[in-house]
LOTORGU-262772 format. One record per residue (C-alpha): residue in three letters; y, x, z negated. Coordinates in steps of 0.1 Angstrom, whole numbers, plus 2048, in hexadecimal, padded with zeros to 3 digits. Each point is the difference from the previous one (the first is absolute). Layout:
% LOTORGU-262772
alaYXZ/...
END
This chain:
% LOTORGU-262772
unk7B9772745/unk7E581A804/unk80481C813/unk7E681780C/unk81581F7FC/unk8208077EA/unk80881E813/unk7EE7FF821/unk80881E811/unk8248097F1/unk8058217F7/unk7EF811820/unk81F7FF812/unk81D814801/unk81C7E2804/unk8208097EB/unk7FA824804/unk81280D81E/unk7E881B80A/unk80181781F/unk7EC7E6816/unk8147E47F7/unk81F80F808/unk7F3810820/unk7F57DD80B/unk8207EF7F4/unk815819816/unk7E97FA81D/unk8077DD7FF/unk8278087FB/unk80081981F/unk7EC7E481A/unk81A7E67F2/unk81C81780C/unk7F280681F/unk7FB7DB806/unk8257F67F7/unk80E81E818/unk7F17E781E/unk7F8819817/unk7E580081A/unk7E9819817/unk80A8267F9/unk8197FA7E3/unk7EC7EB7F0/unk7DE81A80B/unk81881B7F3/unk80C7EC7D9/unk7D77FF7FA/unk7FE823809/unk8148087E8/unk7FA7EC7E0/unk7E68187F4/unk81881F801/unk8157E67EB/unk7EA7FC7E7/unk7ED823800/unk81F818803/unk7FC825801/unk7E681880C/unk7E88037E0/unk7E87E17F6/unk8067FA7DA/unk7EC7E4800/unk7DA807812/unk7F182480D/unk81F80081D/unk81D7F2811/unk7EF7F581F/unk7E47EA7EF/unk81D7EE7E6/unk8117F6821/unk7E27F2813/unk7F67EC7DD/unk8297F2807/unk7FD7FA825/unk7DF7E57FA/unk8127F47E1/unk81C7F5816/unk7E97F481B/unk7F37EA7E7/unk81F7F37F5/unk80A7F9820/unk7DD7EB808/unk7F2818819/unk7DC80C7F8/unk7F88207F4/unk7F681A818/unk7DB81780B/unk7FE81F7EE/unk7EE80B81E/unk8187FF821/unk822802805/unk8167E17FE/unk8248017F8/unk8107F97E1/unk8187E3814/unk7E07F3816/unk8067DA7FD/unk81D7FF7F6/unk8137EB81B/unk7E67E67FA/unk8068027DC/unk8287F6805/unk7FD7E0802/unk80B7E37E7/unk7DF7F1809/unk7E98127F5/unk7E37F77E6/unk7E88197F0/unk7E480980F/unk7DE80C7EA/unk7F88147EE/unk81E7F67E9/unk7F581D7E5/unk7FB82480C/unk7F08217F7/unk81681C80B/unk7E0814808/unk8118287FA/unk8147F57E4/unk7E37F67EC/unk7F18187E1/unk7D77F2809/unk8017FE7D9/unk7E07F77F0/unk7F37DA802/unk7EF8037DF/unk7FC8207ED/unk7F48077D9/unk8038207F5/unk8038177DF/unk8228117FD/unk8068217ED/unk80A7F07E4/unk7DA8007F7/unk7FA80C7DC/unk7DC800803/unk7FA7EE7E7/unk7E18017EB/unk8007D4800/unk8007FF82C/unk8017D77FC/unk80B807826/unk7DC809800/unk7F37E77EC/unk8117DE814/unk7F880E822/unk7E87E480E/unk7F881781E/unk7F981C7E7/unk81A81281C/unk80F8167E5/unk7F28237F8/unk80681D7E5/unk80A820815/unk8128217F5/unk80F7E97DE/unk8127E480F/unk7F37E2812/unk7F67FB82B/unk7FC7E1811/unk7EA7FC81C/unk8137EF81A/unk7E17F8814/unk7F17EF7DD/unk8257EF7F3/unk8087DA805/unk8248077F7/unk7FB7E57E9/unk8198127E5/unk7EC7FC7E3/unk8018247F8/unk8248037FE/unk80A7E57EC/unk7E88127E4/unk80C824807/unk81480A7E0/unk81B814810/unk8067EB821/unk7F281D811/unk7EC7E8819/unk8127F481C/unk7FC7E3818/unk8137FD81D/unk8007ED821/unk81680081F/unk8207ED7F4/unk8057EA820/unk7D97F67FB/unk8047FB7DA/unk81C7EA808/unk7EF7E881B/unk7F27E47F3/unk7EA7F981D/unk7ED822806/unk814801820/unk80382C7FF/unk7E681A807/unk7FC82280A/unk802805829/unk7EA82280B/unk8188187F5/unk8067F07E0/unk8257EF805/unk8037E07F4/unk7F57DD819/unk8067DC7FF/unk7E77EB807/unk8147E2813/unk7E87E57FD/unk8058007D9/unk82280B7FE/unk8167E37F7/unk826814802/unk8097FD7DC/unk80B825807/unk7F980D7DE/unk7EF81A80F/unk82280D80D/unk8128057DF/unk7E680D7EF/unk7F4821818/unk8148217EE/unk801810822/unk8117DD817/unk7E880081A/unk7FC7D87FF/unk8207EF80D/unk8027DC80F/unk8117F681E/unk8277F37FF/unk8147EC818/unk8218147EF/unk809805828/unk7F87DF80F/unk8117ED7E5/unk81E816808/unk8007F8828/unk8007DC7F2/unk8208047EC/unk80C817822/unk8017E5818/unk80E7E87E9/unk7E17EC7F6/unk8067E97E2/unk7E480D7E6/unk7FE7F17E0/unk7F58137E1/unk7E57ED7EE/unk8018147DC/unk7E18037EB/unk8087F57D9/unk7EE8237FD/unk82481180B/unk80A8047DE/unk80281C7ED/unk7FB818821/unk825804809/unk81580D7E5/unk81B806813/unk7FC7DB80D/unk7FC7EE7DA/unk80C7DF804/unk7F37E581E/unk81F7FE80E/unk805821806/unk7DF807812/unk8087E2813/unk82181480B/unk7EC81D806/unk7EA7F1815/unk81F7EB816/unk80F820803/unk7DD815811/unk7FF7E2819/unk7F27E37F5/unk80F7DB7FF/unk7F37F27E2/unk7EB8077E5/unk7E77E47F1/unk7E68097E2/unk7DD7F9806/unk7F97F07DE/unk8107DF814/unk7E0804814/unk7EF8047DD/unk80E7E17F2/unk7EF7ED81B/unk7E08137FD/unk7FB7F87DB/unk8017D980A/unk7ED80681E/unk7E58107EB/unk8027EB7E4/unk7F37E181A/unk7EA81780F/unk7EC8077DF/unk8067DB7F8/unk7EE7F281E/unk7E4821807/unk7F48027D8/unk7E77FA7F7/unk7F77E4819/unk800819820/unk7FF8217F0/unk7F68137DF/unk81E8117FD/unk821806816/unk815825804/unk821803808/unk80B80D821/unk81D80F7FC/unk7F6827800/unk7F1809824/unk7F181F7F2/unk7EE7E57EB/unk7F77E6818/unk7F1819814/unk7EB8127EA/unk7F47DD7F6/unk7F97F3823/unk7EC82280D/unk7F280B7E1/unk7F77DC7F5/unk7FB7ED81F/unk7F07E77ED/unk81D7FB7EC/unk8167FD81C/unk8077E07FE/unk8088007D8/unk824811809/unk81A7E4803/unk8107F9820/unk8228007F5/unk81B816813/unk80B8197EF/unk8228067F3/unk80881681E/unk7F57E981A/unk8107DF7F0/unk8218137FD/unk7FD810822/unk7F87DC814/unk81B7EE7E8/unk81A81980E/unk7F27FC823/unk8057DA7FE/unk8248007F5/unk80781E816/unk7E77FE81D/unk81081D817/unk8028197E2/unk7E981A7F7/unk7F18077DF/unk7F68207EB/unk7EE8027DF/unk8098197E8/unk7E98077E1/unk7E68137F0/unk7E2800813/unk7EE81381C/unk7E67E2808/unk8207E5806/unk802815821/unk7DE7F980B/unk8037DD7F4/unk8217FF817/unk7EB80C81D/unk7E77E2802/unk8087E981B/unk8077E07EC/unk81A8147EC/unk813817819/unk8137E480C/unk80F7FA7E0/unk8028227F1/unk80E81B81D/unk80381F7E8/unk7F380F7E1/unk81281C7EA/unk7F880D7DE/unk8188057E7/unk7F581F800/unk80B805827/unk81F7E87FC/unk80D81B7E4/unk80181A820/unk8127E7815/unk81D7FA7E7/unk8058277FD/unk7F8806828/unk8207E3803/unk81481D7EC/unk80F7E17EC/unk8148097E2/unk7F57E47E7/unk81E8037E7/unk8147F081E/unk7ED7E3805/unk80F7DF7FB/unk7EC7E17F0/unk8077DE80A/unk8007ED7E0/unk7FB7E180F/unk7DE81280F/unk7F28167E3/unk7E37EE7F8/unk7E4806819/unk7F57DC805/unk7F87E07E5/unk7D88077F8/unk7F17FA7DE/unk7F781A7E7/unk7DB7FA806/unk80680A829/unk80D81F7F1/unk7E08077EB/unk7EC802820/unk8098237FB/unk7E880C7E6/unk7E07FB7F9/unk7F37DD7EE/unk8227F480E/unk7F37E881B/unk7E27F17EF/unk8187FC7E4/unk8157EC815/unk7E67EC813/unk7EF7F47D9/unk8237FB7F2/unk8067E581E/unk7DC7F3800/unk8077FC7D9/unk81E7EF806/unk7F37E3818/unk7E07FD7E8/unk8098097DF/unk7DC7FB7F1/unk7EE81781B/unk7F68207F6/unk80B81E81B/unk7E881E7FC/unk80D82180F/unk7F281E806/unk81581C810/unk7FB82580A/unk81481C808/unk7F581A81B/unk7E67FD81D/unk7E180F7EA/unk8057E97E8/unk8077E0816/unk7DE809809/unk7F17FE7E2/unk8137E17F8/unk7F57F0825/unk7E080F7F7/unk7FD7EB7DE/unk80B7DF813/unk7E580581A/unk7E58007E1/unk80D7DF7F4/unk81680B7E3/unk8237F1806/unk7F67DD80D/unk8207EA7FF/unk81681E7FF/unk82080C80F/unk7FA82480B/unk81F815806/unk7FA822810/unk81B81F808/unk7F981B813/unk8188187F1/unk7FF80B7DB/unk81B7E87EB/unk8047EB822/unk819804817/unk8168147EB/unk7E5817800/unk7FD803829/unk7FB81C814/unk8277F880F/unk8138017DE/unk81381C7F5/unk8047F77DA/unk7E78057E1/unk7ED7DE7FF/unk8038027DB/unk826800800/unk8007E481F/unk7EE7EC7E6/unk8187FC7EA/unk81C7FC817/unk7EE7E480F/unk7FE7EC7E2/unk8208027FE/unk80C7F6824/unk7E57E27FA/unk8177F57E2/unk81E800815/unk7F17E981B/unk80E7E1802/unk7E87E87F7/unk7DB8087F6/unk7E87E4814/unk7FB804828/unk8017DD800/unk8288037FD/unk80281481F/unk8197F1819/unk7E980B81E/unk7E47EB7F0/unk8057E4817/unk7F6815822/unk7DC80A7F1/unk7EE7EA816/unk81580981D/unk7F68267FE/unk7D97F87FC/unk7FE7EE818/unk7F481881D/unk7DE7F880B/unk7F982780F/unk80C80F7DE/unk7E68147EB/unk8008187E5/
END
């Protein structure tokens, strides 16, 4: 298999490092989940969100930013966020509870912008800045001088300048500086956009450009200062489970490795009965049929229809392809995802119940909010945002009791399970193609991180993988590596392998929900 990257993006982000943002964020979500399961309405519940900021940024002296008053103000649109009301004008008054009532409902989907810059909580770093640090020796050799292809760099008072009007930022200078005293830097949520989504608005705080941001929200975990947060439907989910709704958890194979507290599947599974829910399924069911799906859909597309086919399981992906590439549109396979196959087999056997998806990724909320799919898939949490949830419940999880008879999540096939990293679905898709026609050669090609699913899309588009499968992910290692994970991919990695070992058989094709394939594609108004 050839992949375009080894390491993608990994190593930008701060995932397995519980940092000052990500606790701050993690105790939002725990505060809005508490608020939600006290059930309360009008002033009491007005009063609860009032008051979660104080919870979280106790005291009279801000520790964290220049004072108090601004650390609570970052809180109070964090918790708007959560809560899937839209962040509010800088410039006139609005309350911190305006829209709330409308907002405490079961029903509620997001609406855009589904990523947000918390304008005041922004640093307006730098979008691209090279500069010479004082760790310049002045050195009598200058190579700074010598690679500069702009000739932007200057001998002045015995250490080098660089003209910022003259510099590309192209680098070149410090990679041949002798003592590292050349630094490059660029604002970390820009750096870590594949699509060139961020800029700099008039006063220098970072903006997204909506009409090429695709939601893979790896802007959000990698800004130092958390002024990018997604919205959550922590508090809808919540009125679902208050009026007795029957919600089914539908568990991305991703989950492992991000609970500790919660290390085997059947004691998540209790976990998650005991917040609210009424079942939990795992997605890589969903996957198991995708990998057939896909397999038939290469099959029949390539080459005879089409040079090459992508898989469609990552929206982040599939978008980026389809607005980037509208050429190419039609290259990405029409399969369902895992998400949506799971969602509208659950639907079927239980048509009154409601279903949420809980996994690693920012986009799968977008992709949730499509009309084709909202009917299948009513709410989307992170794992990131379910963590806050289990500690909002205030559940002590030494006391909770596993069903033996339930401890396994569901009966999907280790190669569902691989969905969850990078090169796992092509993997999956050749490895049944290879099966039905043993002497057929499967070419993959896979890439890891939006800038470099670009290059790779960008590479198709000239012709160079004709007859191949290309597998894209938008987040750096896959999904283990999304913007809603808590663990360090790199550990997730290895835990994954060994959760795929345990599975109990390793081809789709065993699945026991194999048979109702045909029964879930067949929706004539469905589209990707």
């Amino acid at each position: 298999m050839f992949s375009v990257s080894e390491q993608g993006e990994i190593g930008m982000s701060f995932r397995g490092i519980n940092t000052t943002v990500i606790q701050i964020r993690r105790q939002v979500f725990t505060e809005v989940a508490r608020m939600a399961y006290a059930n309360v309405k009008g002033e009491q519940a007005n009063h609860l969100m009032r008051k979660i900021p104080y919870t979280i940024i106790p005291g009279e002296e801000g520790k964290l930013r220049k004072d108090i008053f601004l650390e609570r103000a970052i809180v109070e649109e964090r918790v708007r966020l959560a809560m899937g009301l839209p962040t509010r004008r800088m410039d006139e008054h609005n309350s911190v509870v305006s829209g709330l009532e409308d907002a405490s409902i079961a029903d509620k989907y997001y609406d855009p912008p589904l990523v947000n810059v918390i304008k005041f909580a922004c640093n307006r770093c730098p979008e691209k800045l090279v500069k010479v640090s004082d760790l310049c020796q002045g050195c009598l050799a200058h190579p700074c001088m010598e690679v500069c292809p702009k000739k932007a760099i200057t001998w002045e008072s015995g250490r080098s300048t660089i003209d910022q009007e003259k510099c590309i930022k192209c680098g070149r200078c410090a990679t041949v500086c002798p003592y590292n005293a050349i630094v490059k830097t660029e604002r970390p949520c820009a750096a870590a956009c594949g699509m060139g989504a961020i800029h700099s608005d008039e006063l220098g705080r970072a903006e997204i450009d909506y009409s090429k941001c695709v939601s893979c929200g790896q802007c959000l975990v990698n800004c130092p200062f958390g002024a990018i947060a997604d919205k959550g439907q922590i508090y809808q989910l919540i009125q679902g489970f208050n009026r007795g709704d029957r919600i089914y958890a539908l568990v991305a194979p991703a989950f492992v490795n991000q609970f500790p507290s919660l290390a085997s599947a059947g004691k998540l599974k209790a976990a998650l009965k005991a917040i609210g829910f009424y079942d939990v399924v795992e997605v890589a069911i969903g996957a198991d049929l995708c990998t057939v799906d896909e397999a038939h859909d290469f099959l029949e597309e390539v080459p005879e229809k089409l040079d090459f086919m992508a898989t469609s399981c990552c929206p982040a992906w599939s978008m980026m392809a389809k607005t980037a590439f509208p050429a190419l549109a039609k290259n990405i396979s029409m399969t369902m995802t895992p998400m949506v196959f799971t969602a509208r087999m659950m639907k079927q056997k239980d048509p009154t119940a409601r279903m949420c998806f809980i996994g690693p990724c920012a986009a799968k909320k977008l992709e949730a909010s499509r009309r084709t799919v909202r009917s299948d898939v009513d709410f989307v949490l992170t794992f990131e945002e379910l963590a806050g949830i289990i500690e909002g419940k205030d559940l002590d999880i030494d006391l909770l009791e596993v069903d033996e008879n339930e401890a396994a999540l569901c009966s999907a096939s280790a190669a569902g399970r691989g969905f969850a990293q990078s090169g796992g679905v092509a993997n999956a898709v050749a490895n049944k193609i290879k099966e039905w026609h043993p002497d057929m050669e499967v070419k993959i090609a896979s890439a890891q991180g939006l800038a470099d699913c670009k290059k790779l899309l960008m590479l198709a588009k000239a012709g160079k993988y004709n007859g191949y499968l290309l597998e894209g992910m938008g987040c750096p290692g896959g999904c283990i590596g999304g913007a809603g994970t808590i663990a360090d991919p790199a550990r997730t990695a290895i835990q994954l392998n060994k959760y795929m070992k345990e599975a109990p058989f390793t081809d789709p094709e065993q699945s026991p929900y194999m048979s109702e394939i045909h029964v879930l594609k067949d929706d004539p108004n469905f589209e990707l």
